[in-house]
N, C-alpha and C positions, 0 to 999 in steps of 0.2 A: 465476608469471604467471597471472591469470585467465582462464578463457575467455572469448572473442567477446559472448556473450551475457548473461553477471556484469555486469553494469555497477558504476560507484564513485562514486556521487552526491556525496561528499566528500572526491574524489581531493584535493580540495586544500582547506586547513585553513578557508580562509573562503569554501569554494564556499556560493553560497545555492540553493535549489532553486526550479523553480517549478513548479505545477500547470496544467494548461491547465480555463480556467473549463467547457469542456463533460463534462471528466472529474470535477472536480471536483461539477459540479448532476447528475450520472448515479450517481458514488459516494456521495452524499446520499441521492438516490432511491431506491435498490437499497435502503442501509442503512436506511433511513425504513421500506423493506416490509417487511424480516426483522424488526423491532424485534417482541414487547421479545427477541428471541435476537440474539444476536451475529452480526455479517455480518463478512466477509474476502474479501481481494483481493489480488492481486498487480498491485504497479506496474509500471508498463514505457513505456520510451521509448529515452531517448538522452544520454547526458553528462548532467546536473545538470537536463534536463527531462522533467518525467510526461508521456507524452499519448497513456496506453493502458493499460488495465486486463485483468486475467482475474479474476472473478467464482469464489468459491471455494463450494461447499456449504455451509451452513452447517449446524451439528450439533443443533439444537435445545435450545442452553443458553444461558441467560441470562446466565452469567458468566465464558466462558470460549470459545476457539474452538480449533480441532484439525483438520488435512488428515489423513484416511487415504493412504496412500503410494504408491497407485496415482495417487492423484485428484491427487497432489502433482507426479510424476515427469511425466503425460501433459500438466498447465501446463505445465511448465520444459520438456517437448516442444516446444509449441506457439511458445513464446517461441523457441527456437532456428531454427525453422522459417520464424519472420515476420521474424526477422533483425532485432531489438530485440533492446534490452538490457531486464533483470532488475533494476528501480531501487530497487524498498521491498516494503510490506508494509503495508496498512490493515486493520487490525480495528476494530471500537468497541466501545463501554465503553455498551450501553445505559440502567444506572441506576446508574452512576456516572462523576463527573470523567474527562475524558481524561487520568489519571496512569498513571504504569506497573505494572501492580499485581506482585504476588511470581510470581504467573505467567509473568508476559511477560518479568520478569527473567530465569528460570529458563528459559524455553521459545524465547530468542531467539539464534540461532547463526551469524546472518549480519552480523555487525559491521560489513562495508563497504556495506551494505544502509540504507535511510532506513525507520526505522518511525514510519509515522504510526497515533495513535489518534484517532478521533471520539465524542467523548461527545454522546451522546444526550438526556441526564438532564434539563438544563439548558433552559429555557424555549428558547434559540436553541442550536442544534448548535454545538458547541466544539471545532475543528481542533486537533491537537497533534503538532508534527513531532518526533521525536530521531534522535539517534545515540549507538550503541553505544560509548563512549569509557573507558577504565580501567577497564571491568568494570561500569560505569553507563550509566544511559540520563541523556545531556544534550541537552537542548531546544535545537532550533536553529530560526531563521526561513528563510519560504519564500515567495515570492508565487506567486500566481494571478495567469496572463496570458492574454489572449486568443487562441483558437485560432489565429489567422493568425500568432502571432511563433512559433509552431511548424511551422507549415509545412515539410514532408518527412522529419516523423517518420511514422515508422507508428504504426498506433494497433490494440493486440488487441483493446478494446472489440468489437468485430464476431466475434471468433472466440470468445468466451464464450458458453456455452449459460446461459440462468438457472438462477439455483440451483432446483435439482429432490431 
């Protein structure tokens, strides 16, 4: 059994997820200012909806992103604390396609976990949801919905300090 605060965005085979549109034009923006290095975040909400974020360092590399394990442990704090669930994982892909590259294969350990990548590259920002399924990453759909059909989530956005 999971803990409390693990959440399973895909407890069920045809859950669709959705984003709430404030989290969404906030995780754009953040991402927009780290460019061209790579920006990450931890998702967090409640059952199969986003609508809160924790804002991760980012490492100063254009290809790639990485939590030191204090900076990693004191989120997954934070998330326990606010009494959310732990839903995905956004990084981006600043100069190239939102695909999964050999890294993220390699570097992804949370299989019931939703990772999205935002590629950059591309004239208009390119959203890309997956899940972890038979040792692959397979692309699923997600809508963006307006903050109010979220209503009585909590949202960590507020508890993230910028990246510094």
């Amino acid at each position: 059994m999971l803990p409390d605060w693990l959440g399973e965005p895909f407890a069920s085979k045809d859950n669709k997820l959705y984003l709430t549109r404030k989290v969404a034009k906030r995780l754009l923006s953040e991402a927009q200012e780290a460019f061209p290095y790579e920006y990450s975040a931890l998702l967090t909400g409640r059952g199969s909806t986003i609508s809160g974020y924790l804002s991760m360092p980012h490492n100063h590399d254009k290809h790639a992103f990485a939590w030191e394990g204090p900076t990693f442990l004191r989120a997954l704090q934070k998330i326990r604390q606010t009494n959310i669930q732990w839903l995905g994982v956004l990084h981006t892909h600043p100069h190239t396609p939102p695909l999964p590259s050999t890294s993220d294969h390699s570097g992804w350990h949370y299989p019931m976990l939703s990772y999205w990548i935002l590629g950059l590259a591309a004239h208009q920002p390119e959203w890309q949801l997956y899940q972890w399924t038979n040792g692959a990453f397979e692309q699923r759909s997600y809508t963006i919905i307006d903050d109010s059909c979220s209503a009585g989530f909590a949202s960590a956005s507020s508890l993230s300090p910028k990246n510094s």
